[in-house]
Every structure is written in C-alpha cells, then in structure tokens.
C-alpha beads as a LAMMPS data file, in Angstrom:
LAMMPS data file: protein, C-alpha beads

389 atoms
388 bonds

1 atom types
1 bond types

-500.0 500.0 xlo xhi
-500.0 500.0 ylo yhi
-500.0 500.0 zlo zhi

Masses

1 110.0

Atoms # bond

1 1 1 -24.850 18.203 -0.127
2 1 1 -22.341 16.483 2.121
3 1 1 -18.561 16.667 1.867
4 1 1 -16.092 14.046 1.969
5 1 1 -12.444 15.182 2.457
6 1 1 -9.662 13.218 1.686
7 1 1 -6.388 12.879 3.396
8 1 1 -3.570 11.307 2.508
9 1 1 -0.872 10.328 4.371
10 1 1 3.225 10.919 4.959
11 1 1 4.701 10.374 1.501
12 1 1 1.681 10.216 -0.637
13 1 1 2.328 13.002 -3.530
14 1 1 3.081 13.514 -7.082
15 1 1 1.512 10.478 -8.887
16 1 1 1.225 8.605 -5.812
17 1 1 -1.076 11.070 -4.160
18 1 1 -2.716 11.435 -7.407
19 1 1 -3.549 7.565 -7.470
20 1 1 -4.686 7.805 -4.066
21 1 1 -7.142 10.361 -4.933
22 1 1 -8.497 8.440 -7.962
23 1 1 -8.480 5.066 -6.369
24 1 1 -10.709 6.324 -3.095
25 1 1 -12.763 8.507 -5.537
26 1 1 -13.953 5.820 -7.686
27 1 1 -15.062 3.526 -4.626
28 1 1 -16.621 6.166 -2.424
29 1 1 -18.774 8.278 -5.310
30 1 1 -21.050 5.145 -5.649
31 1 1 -21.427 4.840 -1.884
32 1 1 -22.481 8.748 -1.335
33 1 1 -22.663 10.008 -5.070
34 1 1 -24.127 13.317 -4.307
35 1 1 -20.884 13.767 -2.053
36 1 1 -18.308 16.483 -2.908
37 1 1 -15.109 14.811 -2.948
38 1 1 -12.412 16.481 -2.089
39 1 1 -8.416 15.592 -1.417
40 1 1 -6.071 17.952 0.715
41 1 1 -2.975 17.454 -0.841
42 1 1 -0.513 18.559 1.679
43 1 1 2.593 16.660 1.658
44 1 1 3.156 18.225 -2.072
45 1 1 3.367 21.488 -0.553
46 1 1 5.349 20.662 2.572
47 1 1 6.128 16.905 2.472
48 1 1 10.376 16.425 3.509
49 1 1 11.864 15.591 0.758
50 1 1 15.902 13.745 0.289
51 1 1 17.426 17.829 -0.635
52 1 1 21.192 16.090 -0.695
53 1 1 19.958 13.976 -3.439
54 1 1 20.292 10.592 -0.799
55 1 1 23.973 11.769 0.333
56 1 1 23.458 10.415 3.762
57 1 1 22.028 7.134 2.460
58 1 1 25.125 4.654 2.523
59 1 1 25.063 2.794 -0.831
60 1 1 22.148 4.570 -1.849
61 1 1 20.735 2.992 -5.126
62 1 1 18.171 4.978 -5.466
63 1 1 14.628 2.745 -5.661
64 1 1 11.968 2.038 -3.656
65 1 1 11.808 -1.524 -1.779
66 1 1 9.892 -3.015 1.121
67 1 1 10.434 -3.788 4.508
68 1 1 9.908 -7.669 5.350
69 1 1 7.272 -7.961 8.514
70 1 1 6.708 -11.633 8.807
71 1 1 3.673 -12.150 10.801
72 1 1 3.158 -15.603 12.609
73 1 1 -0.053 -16.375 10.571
74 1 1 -1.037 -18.946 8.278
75 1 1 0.019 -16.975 5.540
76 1 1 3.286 -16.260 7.166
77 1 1 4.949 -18.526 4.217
78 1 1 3.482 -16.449 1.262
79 1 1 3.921 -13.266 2.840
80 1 1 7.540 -13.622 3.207
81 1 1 8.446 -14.371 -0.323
82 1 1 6.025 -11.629 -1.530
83 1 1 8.223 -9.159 1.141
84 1 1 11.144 -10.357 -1.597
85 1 1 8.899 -10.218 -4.498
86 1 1 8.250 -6.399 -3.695
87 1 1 11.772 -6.007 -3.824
88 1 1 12.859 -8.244 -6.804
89 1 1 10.441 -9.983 -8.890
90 1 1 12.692 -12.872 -9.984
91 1 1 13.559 -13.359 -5.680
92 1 1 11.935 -16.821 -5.843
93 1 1 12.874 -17.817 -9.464
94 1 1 16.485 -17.328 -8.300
95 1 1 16.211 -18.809 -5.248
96 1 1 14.395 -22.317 -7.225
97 1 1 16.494 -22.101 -9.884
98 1 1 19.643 -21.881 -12.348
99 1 1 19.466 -20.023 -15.685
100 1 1 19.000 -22.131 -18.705
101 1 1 21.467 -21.057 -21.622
102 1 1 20.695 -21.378 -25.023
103 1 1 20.060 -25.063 -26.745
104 1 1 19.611 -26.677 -23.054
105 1 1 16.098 -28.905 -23.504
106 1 1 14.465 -26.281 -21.300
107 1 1 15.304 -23.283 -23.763
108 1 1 12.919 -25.103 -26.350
109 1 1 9.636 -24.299 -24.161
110 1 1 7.304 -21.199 -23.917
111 1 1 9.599 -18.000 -23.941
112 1 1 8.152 -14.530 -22.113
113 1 1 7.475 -13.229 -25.885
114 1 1 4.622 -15.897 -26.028
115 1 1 3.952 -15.687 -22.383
116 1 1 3.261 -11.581 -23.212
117 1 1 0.679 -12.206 -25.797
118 1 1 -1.185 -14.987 -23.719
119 1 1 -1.936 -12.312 -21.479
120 1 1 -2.120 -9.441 -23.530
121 1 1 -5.128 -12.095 -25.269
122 1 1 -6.768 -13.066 -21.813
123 1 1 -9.897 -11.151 -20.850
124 1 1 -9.118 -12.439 -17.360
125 1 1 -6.056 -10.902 -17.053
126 1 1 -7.232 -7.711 -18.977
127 1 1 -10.289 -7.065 -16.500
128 1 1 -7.730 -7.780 -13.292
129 1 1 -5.483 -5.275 -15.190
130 1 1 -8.155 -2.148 -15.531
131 1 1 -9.614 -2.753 -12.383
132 1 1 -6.657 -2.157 -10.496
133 1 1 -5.575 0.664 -13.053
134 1 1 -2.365 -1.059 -14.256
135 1 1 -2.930 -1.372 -17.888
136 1 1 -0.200 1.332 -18.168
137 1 1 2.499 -1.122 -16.306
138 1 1 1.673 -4.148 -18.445
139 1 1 4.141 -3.315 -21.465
140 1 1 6.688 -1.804 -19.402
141 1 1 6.702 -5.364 -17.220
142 1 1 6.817 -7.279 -20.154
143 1 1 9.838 -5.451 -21.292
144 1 1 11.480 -5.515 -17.816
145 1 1 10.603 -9.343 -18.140
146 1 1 12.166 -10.126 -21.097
147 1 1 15.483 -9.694 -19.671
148 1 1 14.029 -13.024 -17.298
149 1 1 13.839 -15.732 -19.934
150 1 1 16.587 -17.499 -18.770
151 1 1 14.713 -17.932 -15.403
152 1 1 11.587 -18.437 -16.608
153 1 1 12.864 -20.981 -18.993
154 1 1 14.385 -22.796 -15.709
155 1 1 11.482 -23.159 -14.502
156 1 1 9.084 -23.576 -17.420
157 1 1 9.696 -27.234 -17.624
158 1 1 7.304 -29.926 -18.880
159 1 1 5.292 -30.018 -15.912
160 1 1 5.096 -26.140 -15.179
161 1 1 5.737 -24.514 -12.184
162 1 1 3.225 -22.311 -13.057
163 1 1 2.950 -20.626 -9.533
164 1 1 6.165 -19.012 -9.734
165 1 1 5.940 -17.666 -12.529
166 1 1 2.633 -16.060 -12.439
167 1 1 3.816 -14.803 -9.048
168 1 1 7.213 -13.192 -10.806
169 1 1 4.930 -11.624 -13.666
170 1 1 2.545 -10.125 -10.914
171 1 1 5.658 -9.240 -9.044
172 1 1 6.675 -7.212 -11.751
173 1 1 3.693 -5.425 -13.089
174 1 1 3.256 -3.585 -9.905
175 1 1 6.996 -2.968 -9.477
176 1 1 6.306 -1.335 -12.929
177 1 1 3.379 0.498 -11.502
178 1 1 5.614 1.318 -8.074
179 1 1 8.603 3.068 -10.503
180 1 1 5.306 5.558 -12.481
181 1 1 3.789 6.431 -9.335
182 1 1 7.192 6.841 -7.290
183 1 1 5.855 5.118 -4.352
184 1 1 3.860 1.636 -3.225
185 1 1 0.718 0.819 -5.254
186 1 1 -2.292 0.156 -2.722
187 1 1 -3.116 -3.390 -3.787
188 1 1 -3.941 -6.195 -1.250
189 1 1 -3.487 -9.909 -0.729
190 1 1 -7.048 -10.105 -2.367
191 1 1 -6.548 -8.666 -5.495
192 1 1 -2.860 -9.698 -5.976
193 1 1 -4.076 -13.079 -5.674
194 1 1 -6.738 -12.593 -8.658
195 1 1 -4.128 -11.091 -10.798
196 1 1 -1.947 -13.599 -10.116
197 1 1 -4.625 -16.979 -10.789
198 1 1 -5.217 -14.680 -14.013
199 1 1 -1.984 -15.061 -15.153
200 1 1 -1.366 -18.757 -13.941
201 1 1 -4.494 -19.458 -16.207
202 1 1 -3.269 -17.856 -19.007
203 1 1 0.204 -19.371 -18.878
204 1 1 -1.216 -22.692 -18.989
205 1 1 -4.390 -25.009 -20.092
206 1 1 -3.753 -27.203 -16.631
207 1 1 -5.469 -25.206 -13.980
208 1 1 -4.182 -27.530 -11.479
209 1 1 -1.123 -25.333 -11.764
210 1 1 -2.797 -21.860 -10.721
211 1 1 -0.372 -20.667 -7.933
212 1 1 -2.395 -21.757 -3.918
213 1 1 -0.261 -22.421 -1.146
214 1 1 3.284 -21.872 -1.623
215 1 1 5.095 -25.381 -0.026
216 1 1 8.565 -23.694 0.996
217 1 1 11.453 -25.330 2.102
218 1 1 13.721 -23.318 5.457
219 1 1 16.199 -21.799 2.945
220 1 1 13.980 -20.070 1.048
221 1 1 12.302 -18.954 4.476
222 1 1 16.081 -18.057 5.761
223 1 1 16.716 -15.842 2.341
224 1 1 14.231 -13.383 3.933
225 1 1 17.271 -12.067 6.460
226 1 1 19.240 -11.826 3.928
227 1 1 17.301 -9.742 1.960
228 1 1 16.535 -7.416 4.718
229 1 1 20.630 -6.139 5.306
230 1 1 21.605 -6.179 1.644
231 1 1 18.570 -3.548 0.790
232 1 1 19.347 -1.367 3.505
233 1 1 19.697 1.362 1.402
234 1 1 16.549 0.896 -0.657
235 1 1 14.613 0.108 2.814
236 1 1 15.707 4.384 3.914
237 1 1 14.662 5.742 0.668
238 1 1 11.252 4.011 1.185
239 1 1 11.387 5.209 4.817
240 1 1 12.459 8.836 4.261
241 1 1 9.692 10.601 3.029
242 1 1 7.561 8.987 5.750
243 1 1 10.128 9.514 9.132
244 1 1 10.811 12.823 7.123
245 1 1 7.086 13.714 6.887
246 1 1 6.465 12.463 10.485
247 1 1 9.457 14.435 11.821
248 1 1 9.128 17.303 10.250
249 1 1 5.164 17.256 11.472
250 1 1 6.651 16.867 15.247
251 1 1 8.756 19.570 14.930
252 1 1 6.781 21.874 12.872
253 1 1 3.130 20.943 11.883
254 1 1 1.695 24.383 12.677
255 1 1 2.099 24.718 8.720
256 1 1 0.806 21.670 8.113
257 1 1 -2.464 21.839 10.617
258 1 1 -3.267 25.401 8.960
259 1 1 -3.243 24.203 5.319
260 1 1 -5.703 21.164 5.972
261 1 1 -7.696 23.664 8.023
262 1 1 -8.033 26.267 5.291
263 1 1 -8.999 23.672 2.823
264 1 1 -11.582 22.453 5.194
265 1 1 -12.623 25.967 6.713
266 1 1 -13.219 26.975 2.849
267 1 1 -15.650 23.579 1.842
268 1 1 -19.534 24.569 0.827
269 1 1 -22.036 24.222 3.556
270 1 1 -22.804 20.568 4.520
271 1 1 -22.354 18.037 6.683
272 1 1 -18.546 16.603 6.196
273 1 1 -16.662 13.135 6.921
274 1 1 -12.937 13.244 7.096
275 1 1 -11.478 10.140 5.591
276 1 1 -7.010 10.568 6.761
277 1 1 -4.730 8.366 6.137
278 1 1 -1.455 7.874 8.357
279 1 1 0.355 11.361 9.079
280 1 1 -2.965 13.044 7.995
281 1 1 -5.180 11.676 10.113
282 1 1 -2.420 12.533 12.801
283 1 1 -2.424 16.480 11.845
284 1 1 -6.842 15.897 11.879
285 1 1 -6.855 14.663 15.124
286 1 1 -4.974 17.306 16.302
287 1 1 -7.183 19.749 14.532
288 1 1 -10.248 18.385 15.889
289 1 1 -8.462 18.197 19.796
290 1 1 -7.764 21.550 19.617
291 1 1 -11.382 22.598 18.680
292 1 1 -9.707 24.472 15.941
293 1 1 -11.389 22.690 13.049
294 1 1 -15.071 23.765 11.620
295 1 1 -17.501 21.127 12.859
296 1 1 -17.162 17.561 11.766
297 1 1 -19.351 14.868 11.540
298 1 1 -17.676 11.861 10.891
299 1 1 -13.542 11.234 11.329
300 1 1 -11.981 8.285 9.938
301 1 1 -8.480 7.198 9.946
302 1 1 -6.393 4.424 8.153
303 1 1 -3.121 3.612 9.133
304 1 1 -2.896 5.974 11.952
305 1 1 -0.353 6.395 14.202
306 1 1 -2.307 8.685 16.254
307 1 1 -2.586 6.526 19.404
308 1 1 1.076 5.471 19.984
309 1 1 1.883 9.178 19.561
310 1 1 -0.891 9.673 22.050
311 1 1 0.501 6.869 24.361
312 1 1 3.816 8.258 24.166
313 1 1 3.076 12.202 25.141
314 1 1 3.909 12.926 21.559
315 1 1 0.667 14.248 19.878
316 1 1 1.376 18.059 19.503
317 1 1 -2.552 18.798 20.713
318 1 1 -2.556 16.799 23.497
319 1 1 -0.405 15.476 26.252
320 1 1 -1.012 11.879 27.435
321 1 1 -3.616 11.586 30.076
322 1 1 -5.462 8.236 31.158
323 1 1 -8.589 10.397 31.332
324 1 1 -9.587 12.344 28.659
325 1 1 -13.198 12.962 27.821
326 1 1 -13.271 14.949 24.398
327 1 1 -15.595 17.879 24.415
328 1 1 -19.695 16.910 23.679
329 1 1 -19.427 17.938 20.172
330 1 1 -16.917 15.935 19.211
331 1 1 -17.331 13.540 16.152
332 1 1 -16.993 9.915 16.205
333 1 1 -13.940 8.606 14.936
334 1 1 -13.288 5.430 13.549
335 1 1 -9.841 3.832 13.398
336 1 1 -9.003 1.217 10.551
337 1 1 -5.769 -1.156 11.326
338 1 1 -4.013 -3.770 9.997
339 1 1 -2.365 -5.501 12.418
340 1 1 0.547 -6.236 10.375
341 1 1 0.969 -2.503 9.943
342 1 1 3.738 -1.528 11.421
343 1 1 3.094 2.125 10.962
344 1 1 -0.269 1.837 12.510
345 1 1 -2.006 1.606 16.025
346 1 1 -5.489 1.149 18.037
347 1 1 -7.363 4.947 19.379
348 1 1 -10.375 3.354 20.398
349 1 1 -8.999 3.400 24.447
350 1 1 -8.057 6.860 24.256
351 1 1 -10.130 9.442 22.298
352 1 1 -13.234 8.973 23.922
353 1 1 -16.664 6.718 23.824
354 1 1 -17.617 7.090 20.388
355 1 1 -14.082 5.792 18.971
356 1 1 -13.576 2.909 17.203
357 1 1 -10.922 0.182 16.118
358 1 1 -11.949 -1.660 13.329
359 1 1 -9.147 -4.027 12.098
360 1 1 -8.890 -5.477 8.526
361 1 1 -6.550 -7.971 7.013
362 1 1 -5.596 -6.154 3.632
363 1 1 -2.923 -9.877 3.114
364 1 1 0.394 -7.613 1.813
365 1 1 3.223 -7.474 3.604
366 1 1 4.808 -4.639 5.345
367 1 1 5.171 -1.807 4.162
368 1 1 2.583 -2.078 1.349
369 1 1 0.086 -2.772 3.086
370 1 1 -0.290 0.636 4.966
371 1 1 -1.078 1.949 1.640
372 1 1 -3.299 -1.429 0.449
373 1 1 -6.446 0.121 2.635
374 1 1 -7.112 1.909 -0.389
375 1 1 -6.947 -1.023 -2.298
376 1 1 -9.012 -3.228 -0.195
377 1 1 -12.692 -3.822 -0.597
378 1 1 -13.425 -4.576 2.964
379 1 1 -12.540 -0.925 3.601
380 1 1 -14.998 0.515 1.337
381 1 1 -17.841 -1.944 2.619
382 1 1 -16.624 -0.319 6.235
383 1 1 -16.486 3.196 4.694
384 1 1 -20.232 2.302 3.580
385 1 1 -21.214 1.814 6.840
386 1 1 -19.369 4.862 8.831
387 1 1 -20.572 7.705 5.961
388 1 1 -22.979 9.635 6.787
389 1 1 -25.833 9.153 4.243

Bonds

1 1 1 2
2 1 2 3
3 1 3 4
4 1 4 5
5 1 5 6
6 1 6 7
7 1 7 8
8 1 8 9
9 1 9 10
10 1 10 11
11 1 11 12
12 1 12 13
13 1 13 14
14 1 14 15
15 1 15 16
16 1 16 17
17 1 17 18
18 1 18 19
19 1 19 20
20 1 20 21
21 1 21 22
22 1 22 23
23 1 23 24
24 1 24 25
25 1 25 26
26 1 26 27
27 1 27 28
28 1 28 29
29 1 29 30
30 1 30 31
31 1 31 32
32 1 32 33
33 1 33 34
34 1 34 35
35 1 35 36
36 1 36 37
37 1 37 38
38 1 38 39
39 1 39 40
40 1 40 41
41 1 41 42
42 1 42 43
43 1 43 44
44 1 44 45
45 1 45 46
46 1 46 47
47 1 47 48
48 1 48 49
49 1 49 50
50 1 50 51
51 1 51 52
52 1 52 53
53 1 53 54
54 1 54 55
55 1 55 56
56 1 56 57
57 1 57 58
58 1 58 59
59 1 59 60
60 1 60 61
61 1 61 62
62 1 62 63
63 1 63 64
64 1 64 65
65 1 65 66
66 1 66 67
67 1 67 68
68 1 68 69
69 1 69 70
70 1 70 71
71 1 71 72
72 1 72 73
73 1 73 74
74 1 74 75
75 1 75 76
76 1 76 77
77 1 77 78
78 1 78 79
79 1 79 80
80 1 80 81
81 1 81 82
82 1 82 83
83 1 83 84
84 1 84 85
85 1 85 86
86 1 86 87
87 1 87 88
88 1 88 89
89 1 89 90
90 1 90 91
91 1 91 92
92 1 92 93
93 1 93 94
94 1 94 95
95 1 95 96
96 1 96 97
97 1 97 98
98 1 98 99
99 1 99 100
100 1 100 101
101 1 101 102
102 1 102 103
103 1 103 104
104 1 104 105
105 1 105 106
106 1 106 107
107 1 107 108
108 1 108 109
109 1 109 110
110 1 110 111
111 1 111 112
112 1 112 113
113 1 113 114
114 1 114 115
115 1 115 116
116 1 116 117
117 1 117 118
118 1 118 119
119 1 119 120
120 1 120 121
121 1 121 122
122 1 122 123
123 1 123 124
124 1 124 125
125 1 125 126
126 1 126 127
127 1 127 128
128 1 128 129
129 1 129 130
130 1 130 131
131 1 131 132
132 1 132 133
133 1 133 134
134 1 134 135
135 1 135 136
136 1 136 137
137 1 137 138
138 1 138 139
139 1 139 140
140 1 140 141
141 1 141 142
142 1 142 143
143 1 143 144
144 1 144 145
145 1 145 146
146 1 146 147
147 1 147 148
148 1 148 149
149 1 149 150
150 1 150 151
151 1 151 152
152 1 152 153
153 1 153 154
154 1 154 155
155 1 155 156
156 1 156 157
157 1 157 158
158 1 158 159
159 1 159 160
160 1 160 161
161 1 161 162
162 1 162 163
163 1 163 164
164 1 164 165
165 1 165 166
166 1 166 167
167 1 167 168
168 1 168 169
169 1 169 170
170 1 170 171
171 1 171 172
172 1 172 173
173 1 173 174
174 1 174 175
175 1 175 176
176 1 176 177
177 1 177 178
178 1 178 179
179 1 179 180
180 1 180 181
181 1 181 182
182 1 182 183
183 1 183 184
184 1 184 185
185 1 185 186
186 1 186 187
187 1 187 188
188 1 188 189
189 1 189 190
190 1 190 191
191 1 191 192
192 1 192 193
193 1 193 194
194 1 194 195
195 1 195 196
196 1 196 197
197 1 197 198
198 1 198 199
199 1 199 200
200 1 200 201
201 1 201 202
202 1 202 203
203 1 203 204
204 1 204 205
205 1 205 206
206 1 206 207
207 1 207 208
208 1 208 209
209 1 209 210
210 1 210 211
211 1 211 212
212 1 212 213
213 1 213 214
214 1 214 215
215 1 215 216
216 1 216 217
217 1 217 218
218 1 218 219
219 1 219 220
220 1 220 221
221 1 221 222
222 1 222 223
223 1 223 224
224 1 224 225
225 1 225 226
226 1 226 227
227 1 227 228
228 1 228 229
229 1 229 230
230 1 230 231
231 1 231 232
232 1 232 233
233 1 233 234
234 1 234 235
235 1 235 236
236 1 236 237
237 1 237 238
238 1 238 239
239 1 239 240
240 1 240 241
241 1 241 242
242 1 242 243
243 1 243 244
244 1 244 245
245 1 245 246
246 1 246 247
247 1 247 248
248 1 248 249
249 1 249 250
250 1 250 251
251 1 251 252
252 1 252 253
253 1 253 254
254 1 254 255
255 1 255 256
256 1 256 257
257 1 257 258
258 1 258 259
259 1 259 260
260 1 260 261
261 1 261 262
262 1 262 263
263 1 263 264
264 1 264 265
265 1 265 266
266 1 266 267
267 1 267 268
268 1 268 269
269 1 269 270
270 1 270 271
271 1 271 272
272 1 272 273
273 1 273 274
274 1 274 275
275 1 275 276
276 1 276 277
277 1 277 278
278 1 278 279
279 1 279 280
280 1 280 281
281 1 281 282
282 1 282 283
283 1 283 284
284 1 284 285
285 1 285 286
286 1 286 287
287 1 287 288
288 1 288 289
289 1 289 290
290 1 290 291
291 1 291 292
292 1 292 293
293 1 293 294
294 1 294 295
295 1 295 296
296 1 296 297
297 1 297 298
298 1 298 299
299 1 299 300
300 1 300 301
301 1 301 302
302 1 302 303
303 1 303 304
304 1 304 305
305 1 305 306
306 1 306 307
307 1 307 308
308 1 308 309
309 1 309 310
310 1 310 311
311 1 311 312
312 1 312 313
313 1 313 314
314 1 314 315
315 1 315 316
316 1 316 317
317 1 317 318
318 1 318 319
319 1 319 320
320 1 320 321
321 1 321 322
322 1 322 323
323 1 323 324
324 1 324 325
325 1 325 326
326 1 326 327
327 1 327 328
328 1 328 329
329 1 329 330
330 1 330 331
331 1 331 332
332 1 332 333
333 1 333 334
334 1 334 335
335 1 335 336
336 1 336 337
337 1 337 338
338 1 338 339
339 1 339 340
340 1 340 341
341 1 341 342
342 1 342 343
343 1 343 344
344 1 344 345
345 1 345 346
346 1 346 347
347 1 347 348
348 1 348 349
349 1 349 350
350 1 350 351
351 1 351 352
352 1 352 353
353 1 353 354
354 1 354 355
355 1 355 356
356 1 356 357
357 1 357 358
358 1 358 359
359 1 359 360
360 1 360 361
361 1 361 362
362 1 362 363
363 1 363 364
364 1 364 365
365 1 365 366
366 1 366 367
367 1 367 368
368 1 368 369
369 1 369 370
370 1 370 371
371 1 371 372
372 1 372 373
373 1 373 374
374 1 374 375
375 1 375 376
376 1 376 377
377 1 377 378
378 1 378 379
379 1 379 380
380 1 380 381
381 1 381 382
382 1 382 383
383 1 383 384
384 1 384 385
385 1 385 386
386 1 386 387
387 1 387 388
388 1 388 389
C-alpha cells in the first residue's frame, strides 16, 4: 500500500487546516483509493501566531480580507471587483447604488427573506452548496444578508440586475465560510462561477440575467485603490500568519523540518508521494536536499515559494548555485503555479531534470487563490497523472 502525505502550507490550521485535509482527501481517495492518506499538521504545533493580540497592527479590526492582484487578462475586470467582493460583499452594490428606504417603488419588490427561500428551494444551488461543503455558511449568509435589503432592493428593480446580486450572495456565503474556518476557503473562478449562475437562476425566471461578463465603467475599476489603503489593517492580519510562518521557518525551521520528518520517518512500508503546499513544500524540499528524508517517490508542490528562496540564497538546505545536479535518487518533483499567485514561483530551472512547472489558472484573485489549488479540479486531474499508481 502506497502513502500519500499531505502538507499544508504557512497559515493553514485549526479549521482551516482541517478543511484542507478533508477537501484534498475526498478528491485524491478516488484517484489512489488503496492510498493511506495522511496530513502533517505542523503549523498547529509551531505556526507564529499574533501573541500581542494584533498590538502592532495600526487600526487593527481584527478580520481577514484579501489583497487585490489585478492581472492584465481578460478577466482582469471580474477579478478586480471579486478582490472587493472578498473583502465586502455589498463592494459593488454600493458602488451601483443608493439604499432604497421604506415605501420608495423599489421597496415593493423581492426582499432577501424571499430571495433566502428561493435558494434554500433550488436543487441547483443546494448541489453547488454540498459540493463545495458550505451548507453550514448558507444560514449564517442569509442572516448577514438581511442587514442588505436596502441594497438589494436598489438594485432589484423591474428589470433585475440579477448579476450583482447573485455575485453579493456568493460574496457572502464564503465570507461566512472564511469567518468558521478562520482563514480563505479554497474555491476557484470555476466553481464560484457555478454557485453564482445557481443563484442568478434562482433569483429570477429570465435567465438572460445569470451574471457573464461584468461591463464596468473606470470608477468602479478606480475603487480598487481605494480599497487596497483603507484595509490595510485587515490586509496584515491576513498576511501575518503567513510572513510569520515563513519567518519564523527562516530563522528557525530545524523544529519544523524534524516534525514533518518524524511523521514521515514513522509511515508503514510503501512507496510515498508528498503532496506540500506553500511553506510546506518549502521545509520538504529542504528535507529531501539534505538527504535527510526516508526515500520518496513522488514530490509535489502547490504554491511554492521554493524557487525564489532558491534564487535568492535563502533556502536553509541549499545555497544558490547555477549548477546543481540533485543526487541519482532523487524524486521527481512537480511544481503547480498560478501565475497570479503572488506567493508562488517556477523550480523547474533549478532542482534538477526531472522537475516540473505545471501552471494552472484556478480564476480567484490574490490571495485566495494560493489556497483555491485545493479547490480546483484541474489540479486533481494533474494530481491523477503525477501519483504513482
């Protein structure tokens, strides 16, 4: 029997870690299902952690928000108001419109309350719901949302502008889902977008309405700078655990290294695939440089950083060199990107002639989508093809 070990990166404990674990789990057991599966869960043990409470944060207010990376893409438009949707669902209902006060014409059409049961009653929006595991978020969104009507009223006008609000709703489930698991929920463009049509459909009979390509005007566009000083403060807390993680692993992994290596060290017999994410495919790598890792057969990263800190003489294992041949029994490793990942780089130049880049468009904006690999189907068609059977 083989073994799969899992990972996770900087950041990713508590719930969040515990949602990574499920989430690769359940795609990978169908792929190899006589595969052990097992997760190292290291940044619970010695992950940094805020110990002043967020003292040095000025104006800390204490959530979780996302960094706005606006790639020069086609989808450049859409990825810039979902960078403000991670950080406020109603960001595009505010910026489109005014509140609607009770007995205006607009106040007599479909309130949230009705909006809630059309999709608590839509099998489409039910199945988008379990597959991405956030039937637990739906009633706490709805309640969040209630506090919206005046916006959605705004803009629930005779001929709907269905798009916005589905993307709002959407918006908020996962910010729902982002408060229980205390971190970013790995969802991509992909599914987003199916949740999303699922809702547009259920708001309204006139699929003409279901939320495509966004037609934006420069202000909107411009509200994106805006955004990015006024969060500041919610940009560090989402930041901290990962520079903490990251720093504290450049200054002293040793404890790190030796708790992924016992884990490993003590697996059952059998041939075994590392699948890291971020910082923990960083502390693997080093591992397996140092030759002080049992053998492996497969390695493959997600979101590493691994080459830049390579490029920069800052991997702990090994200093830069334009020449390194890894030793003969060294596994292949495969490196997944997404080039809007800010967090992430290529390895295939430097760790030898079996490495691999392999870049994938997971559609989310920075930061979620360094976490949205696990949330992407293309990686687990990739994974599919890199496992050892």
């Amino acid at each position: 029997m083989s073994n799969v070990v899992l990972v996770p990166g900087a950041g990713v404990r508590g719930s969040l870690r515990e949602n990574f674990e499920r989430q690769a789990g359940e795609q990978i057991l169908p792929l190899r299902p006589k595969a052990r599966i097992t997760t190292i869960a290291w940044s619970d043990e010695l992950g940094a952690r805020l110990l002043g409470g967020g003292e040095s944060i000025p104006e800390f207010r204490g959530s979780i928000a996302a960094h706005l990376e606006m790639p020069d893409t086609q989808n450049d438009g859409m990825l810039r108001v979902w960078s403000m949707l991670d950080i406020d669902p109603l960001a595009e209902l505010k910026a489109r419109y005014s509140p609607v006060g009770p007995g205006s014409a607009a106040s007599e059409t479909v309130e949230i309350g009705e909006i809630a049961v059309r999709l608590e009653q839509s099998a489409e929006v039910q199945a988008c719901l379990k597959k991405l595991h956030l039937e637990p978020s739906f009633s706490a969104a709805m309640t969040v949302a209630r506090s919206y009507d005046a916006y959605f009223a705004a803009a629930h006008t005779p001929t709907p502008h269905t798009g916005a609000l589905a993307r709002a709703l959407t918006a908020a489930i996962i910010k729902a889902n982002d408060a229980s698991l205390g971190g970013l929920t790995a969802v991509d463009g992909v599914h987003r977008r199916e949740l999303e049509e699922a809702i547009a459909h259920a708001i309204t009979t006139d699929h003409r309405q279901v939320p495509t390509a966004l037609s934006l005007t420069d202000w909107l566009l411009h509200l994106a700078t805006e955004w990015l000083a006024h969060y500041r403060a919610e940009l560090t807390r989402f930041a901290a655990p990962y520079f903490g993680d990251l720093t504290m692993y450049l200054s002293r992994g040793a404890a790190i290294r030796k708790l992924i290596k016992e884990h490993i060290d003590a697996l059952p017999v059998g041939p075994t695939s590392i699948v890291a994410h971020s910082l923990g495919a960083v502390a693997c790598l080093d591992l397996l440089l140092s030759a002080d890792l049992a053998p492996v057969q497969e390695f493959i990263s997600a979101g590493s950083p691994a080459g830049l800190l390579f490029e920069l003489n800052a991997l702990p294992s090994l200093p830069y060199t334009p020449d390194f041949h890894p030793p003969a029994d060294f596994p292949r490793v495969s490196n997944v990107y997404d080039p809007r990942d800010l967090l992430a780089s290529r390895n295939a130049s430097f760790f030898g002639p079996t490495s691999r880049d392999y870049p994938v468009d997971t559609e989310a904006p920075f930061p979620r989508n360094h976490g949205a690999y696990f949330g992407h189907q293309p990686f687990y068609e990739l994974l599919d093809q890199l496992l050892p059977h």
